[in-house]
C-alpha positions in Angstrom: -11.4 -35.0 -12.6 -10.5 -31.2 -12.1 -8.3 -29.4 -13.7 -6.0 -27.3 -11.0 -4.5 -25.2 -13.5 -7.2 -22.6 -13.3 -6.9 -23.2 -9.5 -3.3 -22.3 -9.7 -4.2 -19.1 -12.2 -6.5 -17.9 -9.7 -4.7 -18.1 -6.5 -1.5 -16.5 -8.0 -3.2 -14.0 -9.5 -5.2 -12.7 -6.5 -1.7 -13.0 -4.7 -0.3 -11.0 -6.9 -3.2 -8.6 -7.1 -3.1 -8.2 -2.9 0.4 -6.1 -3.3 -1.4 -3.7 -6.0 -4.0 -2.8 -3.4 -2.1 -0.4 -1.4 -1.3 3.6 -1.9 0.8 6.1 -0.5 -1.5 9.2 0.8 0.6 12.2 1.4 0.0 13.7 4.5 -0.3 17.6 5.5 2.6 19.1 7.9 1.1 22.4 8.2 -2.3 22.6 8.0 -5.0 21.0 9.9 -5.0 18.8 12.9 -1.8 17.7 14.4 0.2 14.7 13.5 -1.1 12.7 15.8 -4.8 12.9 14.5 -3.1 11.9 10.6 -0.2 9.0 11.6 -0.6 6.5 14.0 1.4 3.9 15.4 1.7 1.1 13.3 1.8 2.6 9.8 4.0 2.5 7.3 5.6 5.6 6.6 7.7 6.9 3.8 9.6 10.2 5.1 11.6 13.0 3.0 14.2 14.8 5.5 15.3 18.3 5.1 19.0 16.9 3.9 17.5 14.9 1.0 17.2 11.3 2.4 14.4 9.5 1.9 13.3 6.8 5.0 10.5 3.7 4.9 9.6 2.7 8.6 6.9 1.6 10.4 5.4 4.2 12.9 5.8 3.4 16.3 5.1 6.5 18.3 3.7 9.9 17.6 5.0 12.5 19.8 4.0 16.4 19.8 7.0 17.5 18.2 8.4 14.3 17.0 7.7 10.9 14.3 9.4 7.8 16.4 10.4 4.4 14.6 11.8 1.8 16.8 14.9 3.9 18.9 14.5 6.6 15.9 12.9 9.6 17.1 12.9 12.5 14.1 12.1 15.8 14.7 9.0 17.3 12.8 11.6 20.0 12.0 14.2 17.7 10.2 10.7 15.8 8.1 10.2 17.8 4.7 7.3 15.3 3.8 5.2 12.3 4.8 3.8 9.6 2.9 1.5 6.9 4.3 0.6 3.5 3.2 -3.2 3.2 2.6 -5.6 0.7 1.3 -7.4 1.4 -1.9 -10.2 -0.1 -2.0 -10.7 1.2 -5.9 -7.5 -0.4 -6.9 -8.2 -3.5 -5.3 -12.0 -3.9 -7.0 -10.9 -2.5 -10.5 -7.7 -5.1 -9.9 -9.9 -8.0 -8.4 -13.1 -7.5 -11.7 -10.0 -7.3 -14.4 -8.2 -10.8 -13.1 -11.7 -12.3 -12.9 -12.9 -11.2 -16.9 -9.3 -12.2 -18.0 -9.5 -15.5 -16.1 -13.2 -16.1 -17.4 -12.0 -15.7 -20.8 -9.2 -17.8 -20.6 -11.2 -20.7 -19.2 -13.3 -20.4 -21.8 -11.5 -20.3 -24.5 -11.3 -23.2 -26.5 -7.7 -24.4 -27.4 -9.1 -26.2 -30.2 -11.3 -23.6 -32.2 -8.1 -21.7 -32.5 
């Protein structure tokens, strides 16, 4: 018969691993190609204003002069700096191979021998 303890060890691990896989990559206001080329609709965004708050919303529109979130529109004036949620594919391997050599061992260590 199976055991489905490892089973169990493996799928919540991996679902726990699947949050740890993501980054915020700061993105450049002033230099380079406009926002449009850097954020697009449909990323998450974390945004500094000028007056100190601090806003997590998901991009819905990128305008010329303007990041738009649902009925928010804010001026690129008013952002101080953006952040964008990214996929790290280096986290996620380095997070993936460390769960699999820690589960490996565990299954094969022998409760017994101990």
């Amino acid at each position: 018969m199976m055991n489905v303890r490892p089973v169990v060890i493996w799928i919540v691990c991996i679902t726990i691993s699947l949050s740890g896989c993501h980054t915020m990559r700061p993105v450049a206001l002033s230099s380079g190609p406009p926002l449009s080329a850097k954020v697009a609709p449909g990323d998450r965004a974390r945004v500094w204003l000028h007056d100190g708050r601090r806003l997590d919303l998901r991009v819905t529109a990128v305008e010329a002069d303007a990041l738009v979130s649902g009925e928010q529109r804010i001026p690129l004036g008013d952002i101080e700096r953006i952040e964008i949620r990214d996929f790290s594919w280096t986290r996620t391997t380095l997070l993936l191979v460390g769960i699999g050599v820690t589960l490996f061992l565990i299954s094969h260590i022998n409760p017994y021998s101990l």
